[in-house]
N, C-alpha and C positions, 0 to 999 in steps of 0.2 A: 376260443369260443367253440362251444360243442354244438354241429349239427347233427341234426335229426335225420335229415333226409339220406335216402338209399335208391341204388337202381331198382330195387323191388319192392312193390307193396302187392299186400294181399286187398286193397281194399279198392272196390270198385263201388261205382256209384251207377243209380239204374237213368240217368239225364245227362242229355251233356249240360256241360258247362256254356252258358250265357254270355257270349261278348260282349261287354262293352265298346261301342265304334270312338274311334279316336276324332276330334272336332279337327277338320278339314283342312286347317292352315297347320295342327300337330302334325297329322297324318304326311302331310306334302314335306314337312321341314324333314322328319322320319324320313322317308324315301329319299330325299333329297341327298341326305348324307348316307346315306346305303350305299347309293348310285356313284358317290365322290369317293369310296375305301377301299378300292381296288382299280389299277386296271384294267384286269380281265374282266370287269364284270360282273351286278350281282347276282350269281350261280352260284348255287350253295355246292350241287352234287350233280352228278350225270350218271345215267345208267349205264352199266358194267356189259360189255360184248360179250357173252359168256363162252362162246367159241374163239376167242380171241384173247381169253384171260390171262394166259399165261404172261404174257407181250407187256401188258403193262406193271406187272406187279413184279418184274425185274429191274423196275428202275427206283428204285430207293427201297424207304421202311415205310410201313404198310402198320395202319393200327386201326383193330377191328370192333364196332358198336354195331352191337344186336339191338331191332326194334321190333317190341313187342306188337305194338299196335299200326296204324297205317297211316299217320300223321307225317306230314310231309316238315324239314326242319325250317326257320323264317328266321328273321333277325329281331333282334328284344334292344329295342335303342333307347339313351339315355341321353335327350337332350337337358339342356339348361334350363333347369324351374318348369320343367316340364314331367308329369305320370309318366311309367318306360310304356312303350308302343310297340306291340308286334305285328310283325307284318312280312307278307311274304309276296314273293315278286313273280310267280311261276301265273301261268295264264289261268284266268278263274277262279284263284285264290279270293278266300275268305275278306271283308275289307279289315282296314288296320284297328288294332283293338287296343285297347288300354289297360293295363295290371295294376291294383295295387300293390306296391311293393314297399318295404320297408329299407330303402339304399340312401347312402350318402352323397349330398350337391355334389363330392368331387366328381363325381363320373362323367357331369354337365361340364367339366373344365375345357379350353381348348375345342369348343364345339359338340363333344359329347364322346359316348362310348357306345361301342356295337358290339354283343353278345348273338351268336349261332346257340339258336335253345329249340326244343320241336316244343308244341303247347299241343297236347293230346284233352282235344275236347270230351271226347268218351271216357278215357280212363282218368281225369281230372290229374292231369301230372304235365309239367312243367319243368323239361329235362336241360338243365345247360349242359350247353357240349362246347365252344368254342368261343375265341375273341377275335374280332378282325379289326376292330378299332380300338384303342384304350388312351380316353380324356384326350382325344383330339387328333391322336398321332394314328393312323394307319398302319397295319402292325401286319395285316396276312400275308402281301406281298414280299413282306421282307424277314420274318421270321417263323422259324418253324416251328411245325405242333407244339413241341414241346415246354419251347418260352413261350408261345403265344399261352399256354395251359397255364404256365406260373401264373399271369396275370390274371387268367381267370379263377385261381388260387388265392390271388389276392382280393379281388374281389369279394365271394365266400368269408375271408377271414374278418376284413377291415370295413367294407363297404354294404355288406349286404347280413339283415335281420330274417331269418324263416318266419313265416307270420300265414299259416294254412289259412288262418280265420280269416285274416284282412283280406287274404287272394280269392276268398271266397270260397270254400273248401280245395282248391288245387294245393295238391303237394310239391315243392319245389325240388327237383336230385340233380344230382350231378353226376354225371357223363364220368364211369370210368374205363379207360377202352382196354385191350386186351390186345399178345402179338398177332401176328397176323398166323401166326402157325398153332395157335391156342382157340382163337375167333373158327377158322374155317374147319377144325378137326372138331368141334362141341357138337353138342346134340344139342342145344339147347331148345325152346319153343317161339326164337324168334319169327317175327315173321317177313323179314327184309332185312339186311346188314348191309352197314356202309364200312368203305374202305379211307379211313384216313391218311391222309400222304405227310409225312414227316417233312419232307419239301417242303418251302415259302412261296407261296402263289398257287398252287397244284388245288385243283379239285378234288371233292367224293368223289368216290365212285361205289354207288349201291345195286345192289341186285337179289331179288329172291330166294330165300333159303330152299325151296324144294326143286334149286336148280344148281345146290350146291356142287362143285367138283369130285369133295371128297368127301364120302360118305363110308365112315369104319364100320358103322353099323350094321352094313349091309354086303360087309368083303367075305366074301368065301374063306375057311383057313385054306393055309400050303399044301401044296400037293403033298399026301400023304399021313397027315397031320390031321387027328380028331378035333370036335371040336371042343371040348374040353383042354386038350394041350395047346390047342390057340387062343385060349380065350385070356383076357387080363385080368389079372387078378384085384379082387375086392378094393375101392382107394379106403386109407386109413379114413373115420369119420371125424376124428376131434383127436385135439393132444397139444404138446408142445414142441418146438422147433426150432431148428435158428434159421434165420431168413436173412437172406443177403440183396441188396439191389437189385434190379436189372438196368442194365446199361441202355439211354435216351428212352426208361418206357415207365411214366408216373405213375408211382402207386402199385406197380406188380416188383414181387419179389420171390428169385427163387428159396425152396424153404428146404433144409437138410435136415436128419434124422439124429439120434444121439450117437450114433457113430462117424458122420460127418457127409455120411450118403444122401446123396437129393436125389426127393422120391416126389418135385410136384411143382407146380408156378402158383403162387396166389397171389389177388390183387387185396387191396384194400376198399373198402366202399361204405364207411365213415371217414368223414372229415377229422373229427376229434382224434382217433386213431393213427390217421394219416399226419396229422401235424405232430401228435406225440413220437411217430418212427422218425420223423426227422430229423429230432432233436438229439436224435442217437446215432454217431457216429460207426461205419463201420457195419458186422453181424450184430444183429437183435435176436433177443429169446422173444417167441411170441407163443399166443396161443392162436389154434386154428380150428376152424369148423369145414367140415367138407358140405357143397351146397349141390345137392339134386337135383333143383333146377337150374340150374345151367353150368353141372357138371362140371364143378371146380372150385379150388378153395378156396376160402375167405380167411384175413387176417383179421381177429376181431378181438384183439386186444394184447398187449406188450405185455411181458415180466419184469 
């Protein structure tokens, strides 16, 4: 099944988006099962020490989502014979709202399914990024990003309809995150990035980009050295490639040249696309477009 949705759209609406409040006994049963899918707690993210960064981003893999906008992420729950409910737990938060969605009863199986999605009322986008429950079972604490992502892979394929109109003009995407050495070396125009932990049980950790570490942009060249002979060179804009995996990091693949040289990481950011690499064992020939806003390449379609 081919989705439409992408981490970027050019389309902005001049209102926000209108909640619906969820009826008071959904709302509580919602919370109720947030508050039972972890031990630790439900805390989506925690702000990042920025003087003390180094410390924690030694202890495992690290995978990095730029936000555009300043929406804080909430949980998107699927109880039984129930509309999904978002809602977020942080002090002052908006109350729980309602979506219409176009998903399959299984999700209510087992007590239900809890999706990490931000619901950006301004820019009318409705980003899944995460699974911490799936059809009853509790999943964060005991598996990592990366299977927890299958399921939310599965979801997308098997259980879940795009339907802009039914949602009310919000566009639904999906979350696809980038290394941790790709994320913090970008220029992009986010305006906050979270650090996702490959770890089971580990929180976010986000923090503001114009408090970033590394900034290339703004390095002096080497002693000695014009600036011209430090500068990097043009990236190719479009062509073909072969692209090989990357190892625990979904949907990025590094991409070689016709001589067998790699010259770049790209991710994928269709569905459709994504599930066609799969199906293919091994190097893929792909086609690739280089993306200016966020300063890196996209996979946007197989040979």
């Amino acid at each position: 099944m081919e989705q439409e949705g992408t981490l970027r759209t050019s389309h902005r609406e001049t209102h926000a988006v209108k909640r619906k409040p969820a009826k008071r006994e959904v709302a509580n049963a919602a919370r109720e099962l947030v508050e039972s899918c972890s031990r630790f707690g439900p805390i989506i993210r925690q702000r990042l020490d920025i003087e003390r960064m180094k410390q924690p981003l030694q202890k495992g893999v690290f995978y990095v989502a730029e936000n555009d906008g300043q929406a804080d992420p909430g949980f998107l729950v699927f109880l039984p014979r129930q509309a999904p409910v978002f809602l977020q737990t942080r002090p002052k938060a908006p109350p729980p709202c309602t979506l219409r969605m176009r998903t399959s009863q299984v999700l209510g199986e087992g007590g239900g399914t809890i999706l990490i999605a931000t619901l950006d009322s301004v820019q009318h986008i409705l980003r899944l990024e995460d699974v911490w429950m799936w059809r009853g079972e509790p999943i964060f604490d005991t598996k990592g990003y990366s299977a927890r992502r299958a399921h939310l892979r599965e979801f997308v394929e098997r259980h879940w309809i795009p339907d802009a109109r039914l949602m009310g003009g919000i566009t639904t995407t999906i979350l696809n995150p980038v290394s941790l050495e790709v994320g913090i070396e970008g220029k992009g125009s986010a305006h906050t990035m979270d650090l996702i932990p490959e770890q089971a049980g580990r929180r976010r950790l986000w923090f503001q980009v114009e408090t970033k570490m590394v900034a290339q942009a703004t390095r002096e060249p080497p002693h000695g050295a014009t600036q011209s002979e430090s500068a990097e060179p043009a990236p190719v804009q479009s062509g073909t490639a072969t692209a090989r995996p990357v190892d625990k990091m979904p949907d990025i693949y590094d991409i070689y040249d016709e001589y067998g040289k790699p010259f770049g990481r790209a991710s994928v950011q269709r569905f459709a696309v994504s599930q066609e690499l799969r199906d293919i064992k091994g190097s893929k020939k792909v086609r690739f477009e280089y993306r200016a806003d966020f300063k890196g390449y996209e996979i946007v379609g197989v040979i």
